[in-house]
C-alpha positions as CSV (number, residue, x, y, z in Angstrom):
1,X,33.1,1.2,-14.7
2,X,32.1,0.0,-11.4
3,X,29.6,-2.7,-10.1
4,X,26.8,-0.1,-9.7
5,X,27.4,1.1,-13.2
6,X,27.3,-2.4,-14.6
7,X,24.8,-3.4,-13.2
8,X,22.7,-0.4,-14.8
9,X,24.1,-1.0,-18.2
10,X,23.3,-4.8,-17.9
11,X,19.4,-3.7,-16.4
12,X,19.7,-1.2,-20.2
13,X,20.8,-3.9,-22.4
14,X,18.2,-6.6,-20.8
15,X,14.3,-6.5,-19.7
16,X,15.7,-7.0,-16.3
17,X,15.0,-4.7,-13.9
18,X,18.3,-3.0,-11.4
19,X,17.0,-5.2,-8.7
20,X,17.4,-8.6,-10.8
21,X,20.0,-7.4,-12.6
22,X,22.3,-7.0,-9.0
23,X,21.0,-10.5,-8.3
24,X,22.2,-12.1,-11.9
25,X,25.9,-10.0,-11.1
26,X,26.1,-11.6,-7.8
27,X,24.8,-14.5,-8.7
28,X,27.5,-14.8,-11.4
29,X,30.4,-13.5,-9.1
30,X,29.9,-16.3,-6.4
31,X,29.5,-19.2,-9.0
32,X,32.9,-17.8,-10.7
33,X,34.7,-17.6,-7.3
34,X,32.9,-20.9,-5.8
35,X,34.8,-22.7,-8.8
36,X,38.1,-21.2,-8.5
37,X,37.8,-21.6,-5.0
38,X,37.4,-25.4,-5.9
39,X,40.5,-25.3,-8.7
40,X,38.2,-25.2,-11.2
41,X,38.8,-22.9,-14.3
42,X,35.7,-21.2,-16.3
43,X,35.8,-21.0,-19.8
44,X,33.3,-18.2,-21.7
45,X,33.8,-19.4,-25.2
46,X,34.9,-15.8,-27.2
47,X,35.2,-13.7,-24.3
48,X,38.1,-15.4,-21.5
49,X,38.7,-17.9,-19.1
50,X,39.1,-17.4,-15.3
51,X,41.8,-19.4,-13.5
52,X,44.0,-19.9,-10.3
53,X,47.8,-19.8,-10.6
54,X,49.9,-21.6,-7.9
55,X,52.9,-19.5,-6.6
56,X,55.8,-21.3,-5.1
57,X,57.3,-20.6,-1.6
58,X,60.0,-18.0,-2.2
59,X,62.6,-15.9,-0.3
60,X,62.5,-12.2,-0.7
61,X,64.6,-9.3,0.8
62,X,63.0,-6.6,2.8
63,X,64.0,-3.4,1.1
64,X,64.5,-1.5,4.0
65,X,66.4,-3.6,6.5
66,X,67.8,-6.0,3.7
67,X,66.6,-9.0,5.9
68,X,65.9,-12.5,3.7
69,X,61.8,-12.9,4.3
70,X,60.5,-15.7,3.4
71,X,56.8,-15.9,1.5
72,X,54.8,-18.8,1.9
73,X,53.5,-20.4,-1.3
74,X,49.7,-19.4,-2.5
75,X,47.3,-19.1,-5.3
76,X,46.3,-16.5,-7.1
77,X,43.5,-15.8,-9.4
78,X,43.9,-15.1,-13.1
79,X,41.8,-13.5,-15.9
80,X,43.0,-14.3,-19.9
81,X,41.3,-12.1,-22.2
82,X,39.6,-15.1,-25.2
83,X,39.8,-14.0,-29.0
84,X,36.7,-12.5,-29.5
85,X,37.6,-10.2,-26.7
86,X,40.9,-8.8,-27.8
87,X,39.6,-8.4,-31.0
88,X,36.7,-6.4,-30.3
89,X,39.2,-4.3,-28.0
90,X,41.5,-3.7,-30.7
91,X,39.0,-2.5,-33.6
């Protein structure tokens, strides 16, 4: 499914129209990104909770040349699936 096709099924499910229905997606996306973005986490109780994981500064070795490279440190976003959603998943 893609954004286009979610937003249809979410303008289905609700009395929203397409047009509000892109506007609620969006508006959902930036506040989820504004608060990882801050190191926030969000929590939706039975569904999952969105996070940002620090990586440490590493070396690595270019597979080609077999050079050492060295990869800065950084943060990268996480999603964990919540209860309710692995077990509706897994019926």
């Amino acid at each position: 499914m893609n954004k286009t096709e979610l937003i249809n099924a979410l303008a289905e499910k609700s009395t929203m129209t397409k047009k509000d229905a892109a506007v609620a997606l969006d508006g959902v996306i930036d506040v989820i990104s504004t608060a990882l973005t801050a190191g926030d986490t969000v929590t939706l109780i039975g569904f999952g909770t969105f996070g940002v994981k620090e990586k440490a500064a590493r070396e690595a070795r270019n597979p080609r040349t077999g050079e050492i490279v060295k990869i800065k440190a950084s943060k990268a976003p996480y999603f964990k699936a919540g209860k309710g959603l692995k077990e509706k998943v897994n019926q």
